[in-house]
N, C-alpha and C positions, 0 to 999 in steps of 0.2 A: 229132867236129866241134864246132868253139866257132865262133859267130858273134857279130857285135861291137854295137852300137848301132843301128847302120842296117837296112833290111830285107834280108835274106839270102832265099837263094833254094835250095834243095840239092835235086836230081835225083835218082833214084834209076832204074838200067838196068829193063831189063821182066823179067829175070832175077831184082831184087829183090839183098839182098845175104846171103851165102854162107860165115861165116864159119869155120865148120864145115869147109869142105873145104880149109883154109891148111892145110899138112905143115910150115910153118916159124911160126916165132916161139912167142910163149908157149902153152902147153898150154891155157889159159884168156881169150879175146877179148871184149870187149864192145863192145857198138852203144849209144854215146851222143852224143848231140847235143844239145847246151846253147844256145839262142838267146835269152838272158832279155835285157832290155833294151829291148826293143822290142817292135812289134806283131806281132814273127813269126809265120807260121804251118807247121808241119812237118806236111806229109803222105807214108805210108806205103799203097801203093796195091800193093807188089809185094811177095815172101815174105821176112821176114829171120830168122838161124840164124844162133845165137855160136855160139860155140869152147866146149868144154869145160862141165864140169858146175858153175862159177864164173862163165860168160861170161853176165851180164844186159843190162839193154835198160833204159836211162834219156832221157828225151825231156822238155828245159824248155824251153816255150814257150808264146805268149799263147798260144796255140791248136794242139791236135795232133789232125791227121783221122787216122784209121786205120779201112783199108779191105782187111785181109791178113792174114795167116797171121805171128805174129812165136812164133818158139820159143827160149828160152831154157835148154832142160833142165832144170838145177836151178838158176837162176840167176834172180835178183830184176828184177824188172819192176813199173817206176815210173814214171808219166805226172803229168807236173807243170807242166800248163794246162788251158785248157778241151778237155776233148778231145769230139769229133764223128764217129762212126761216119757213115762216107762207103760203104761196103757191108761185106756179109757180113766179121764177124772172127772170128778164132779165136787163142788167147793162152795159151802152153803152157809154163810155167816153176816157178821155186818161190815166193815169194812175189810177188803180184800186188795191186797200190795202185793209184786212181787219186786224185791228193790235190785235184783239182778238181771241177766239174761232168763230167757227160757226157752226153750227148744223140743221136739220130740214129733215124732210124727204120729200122733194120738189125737182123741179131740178131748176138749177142755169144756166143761162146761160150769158154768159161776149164776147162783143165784144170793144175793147182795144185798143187805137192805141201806147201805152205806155206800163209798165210793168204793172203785174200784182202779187200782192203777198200774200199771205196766211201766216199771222209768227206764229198764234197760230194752234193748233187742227181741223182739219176739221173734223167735222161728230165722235168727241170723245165720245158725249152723245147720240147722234143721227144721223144716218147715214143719208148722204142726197142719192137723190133719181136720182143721176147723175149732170156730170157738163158736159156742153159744152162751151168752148173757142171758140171760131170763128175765134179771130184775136188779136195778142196782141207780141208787141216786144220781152218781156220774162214771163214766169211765173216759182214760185219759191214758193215752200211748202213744209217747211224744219222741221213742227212739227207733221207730221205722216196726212191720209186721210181716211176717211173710206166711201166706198159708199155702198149701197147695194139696188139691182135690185130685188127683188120678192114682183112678184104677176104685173109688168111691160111689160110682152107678149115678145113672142120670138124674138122680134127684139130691145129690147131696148138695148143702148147701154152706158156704165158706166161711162168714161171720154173721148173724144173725141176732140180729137187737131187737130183744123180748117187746112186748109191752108196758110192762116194767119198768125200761130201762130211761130217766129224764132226757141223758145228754150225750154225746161220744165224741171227743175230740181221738181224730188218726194222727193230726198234724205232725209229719217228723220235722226233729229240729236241723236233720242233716239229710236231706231229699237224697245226693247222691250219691251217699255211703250204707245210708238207712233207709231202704225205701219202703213202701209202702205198695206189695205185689200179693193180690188173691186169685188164686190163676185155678184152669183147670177142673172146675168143680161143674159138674151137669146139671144144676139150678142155677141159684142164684150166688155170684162171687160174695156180696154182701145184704142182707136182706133185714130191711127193716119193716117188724108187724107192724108198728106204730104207736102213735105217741112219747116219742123222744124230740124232743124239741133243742134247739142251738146246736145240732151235732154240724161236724164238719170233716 
């Protein structure tokens, strides 16, 4: 989907979209939507599933909510505006970027067979509501995190690095504008199962 200058409006069925079960056309599908130019905003509330172990998921816009299950297999997933978790996500592909802020008080949950990166703010406006990694070659968020656990019951837990997951770099590049604050949470603020090695 390309949208033009003006404010665009794109729907998505309750079914969410499907792309996976096409029997015609290319062996490999991808879901993108380009609305740069404007004040767009794209939300994602229902399940989306490309085609193929090539079919990723690219979304440009001032602003993208996602609030759903988007799986890409082995396919790149790239968010490139401000994006706002609008409820519970879950993000299942091979590499996985968000090259904006992201915020929302939701939890995020990424399983990755590629990197995973964060370049802007996580949770600078609004803290989100926990992330879980599952599995992901590296992950790297180098512009400060902020999550926060209340009112979440005593086991919840704040960032939690799979087995899965090789490596995690938290380092901000700017400690005392971008920090790095996981507060709140009745487990553990950041919990790693094991086997992530060079994290820091």
């Amino acid at each position: 989907v390309l949208g033009t200058g003006a404010t665009d409006r794109i729907t998505l069925g309750p079914r969410g979209v499907n792309l996976a079960a096409l029997t015609a056309g290319a062996t490999s599908q991808v879901f993108a939507i380009d609305a740069r130019g404007g004040e767009d905003v794209v939300t994602v509330r229902n399940p989306v599933r490309t085609k193929g172990a090539e079919g990723g998921c690219v979304i440009q816009a001032a602003r993208v909510n996602l609030g759903a299950s988007i799986n890409t297999q082995l396919g790149t997933q790239r968010y490139r505006g401000r994006t706002q978790l609008v409820g519970a996500t879950r993000l299942t592909g091979g590499e996985i970027a968000f090259d904006s802020t992201l915020d929302g008080a939701h939890h995020l949950t990424i399983d990755a067979t590629g990197n995973v990166e964060f370049v802007d703010a996580v949770g600078g406006e609004s803290s989100l509501r926990g992330i879980t990694i599952q599995r992901a070659a590296s992950v790297r968020s180098s512009s400060g995190m902020q999550l926060d656990g209340r009112g979440l019951g005593p086991a919840a837990n704040g960032l939690v690095i799979g087995h899965g997951v090789a490596s995690v770099s938290l380092d901000s590049e700017d400690p005392s504008t971008r920090p790095v604050v996981i507060s709140r949470f009745g487990g553990s603020g950041i919990l790693f199962e094991g086997g992530s090695q060079n994290s820091s």
